[in-house]
N, C-alpha and C positions, 0 to 999 in steps of 0.2 A: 503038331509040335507046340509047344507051352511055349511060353514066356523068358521065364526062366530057363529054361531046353535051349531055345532059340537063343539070351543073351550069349549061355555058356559056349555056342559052337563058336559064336564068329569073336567072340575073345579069346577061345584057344587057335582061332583061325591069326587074328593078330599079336598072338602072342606075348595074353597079358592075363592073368586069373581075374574072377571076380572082385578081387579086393583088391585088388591094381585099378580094374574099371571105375568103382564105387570112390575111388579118392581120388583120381584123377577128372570126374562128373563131378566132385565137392560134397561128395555123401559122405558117412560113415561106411568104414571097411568091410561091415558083414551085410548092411540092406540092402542089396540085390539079392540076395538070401532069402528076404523076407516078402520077396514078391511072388513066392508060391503060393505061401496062405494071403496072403493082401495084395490087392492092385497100387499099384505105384502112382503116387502122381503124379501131372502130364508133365509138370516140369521135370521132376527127375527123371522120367522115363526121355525125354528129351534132350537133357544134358548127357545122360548114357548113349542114345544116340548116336551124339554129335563125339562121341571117343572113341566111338569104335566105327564112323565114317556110313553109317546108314541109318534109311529113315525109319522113323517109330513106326510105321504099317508094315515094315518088314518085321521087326521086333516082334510087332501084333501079332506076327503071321498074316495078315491081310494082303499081304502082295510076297512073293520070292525073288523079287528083285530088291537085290542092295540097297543101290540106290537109285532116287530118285530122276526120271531125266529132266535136264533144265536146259532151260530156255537163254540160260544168261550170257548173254553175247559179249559183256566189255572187258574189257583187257585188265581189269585190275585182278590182281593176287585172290585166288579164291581161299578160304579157311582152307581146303583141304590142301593148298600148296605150302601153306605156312606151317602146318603140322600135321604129317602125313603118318601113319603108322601100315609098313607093308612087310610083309610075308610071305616066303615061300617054303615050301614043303615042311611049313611050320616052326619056321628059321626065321627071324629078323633079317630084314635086307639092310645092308650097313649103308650110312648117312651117303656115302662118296657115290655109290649104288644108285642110289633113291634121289638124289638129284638128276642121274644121267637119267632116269626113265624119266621124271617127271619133265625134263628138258627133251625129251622125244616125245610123249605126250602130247605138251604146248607147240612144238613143229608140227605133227599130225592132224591139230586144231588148227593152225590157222594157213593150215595146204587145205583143208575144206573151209575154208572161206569165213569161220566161227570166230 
C-alpha cells in the first residue's frame, strides 16, 4: 500500500477527505495529492500524522499498527485527549459520545496501574 493509499483509508476511516486533512496539518488543500509523484517532507508528513492520530511508520507503511505504543505514565492530558477525532462505521461519534469513552478509557488505564 502507497502512501497516499494509506493516508486516504484512515481519513476516510475518521471521516475527513484529503483536503480536510491537508488544512487542518496547515498545508495547502490539494498537497497530499501531490505525494504520489513526490515524497513529502518529514515535517508535513508529520503534522498529517498527528490529524489523523497515527504514526508516520504507519503512513510509511513500515508498521500496521496505528499507533505507536507509549510508555507515558503521567497523568497529564495527552494531545489525543484534547482533540480526538473517532469513527464508527464511518459515522463521526458525536462530542457527548466521545467524552464517555474517553472517560472509560482514562478508568481502564489507571485500574492497570498506568
Amino acid at each position: 500500500m502507497t502512501l497516499i493509499s494509506r493516508t486516504k483509508d484512515i481519513a476516510k476511516l475518521r471521516g475527513l477527505s484529503l483536503d480536510d486533512v491537508a488544512l487542518k496539518a496547515g498545508l495547502s488543500a490539494k498537497s497530499i495529492y501531490n505525494w504520489g509523484r513526490n515524497s513529502p517532507k518529514s515535517e508535513n508528513l508529520d503534522k498529517v500524522a498527528d490529524v489523523l492520530h497515527v504514526s508516520t511508520d504507519y503512513l510509511l507503511g513500515r508498521t500496521d499498527e496505528m499507533n505507536p505504543s507509549s510508555n507515558n505514565t503521567d497523568s497529564k492530558p495527552s494531545k489525543l485527549d484534547e482533540e480526538i477525532m473517532m469513527a464508527f462505521d464511518g459515522k463521526p461519534i458525536p462530542d457527548e459520545d466521545k467524552e464517555k469513552l474517553l472517560e472509560f478509557a482514562r478508568f481502564l488505564r489507571s485500574q492497570r496501574g498506568r
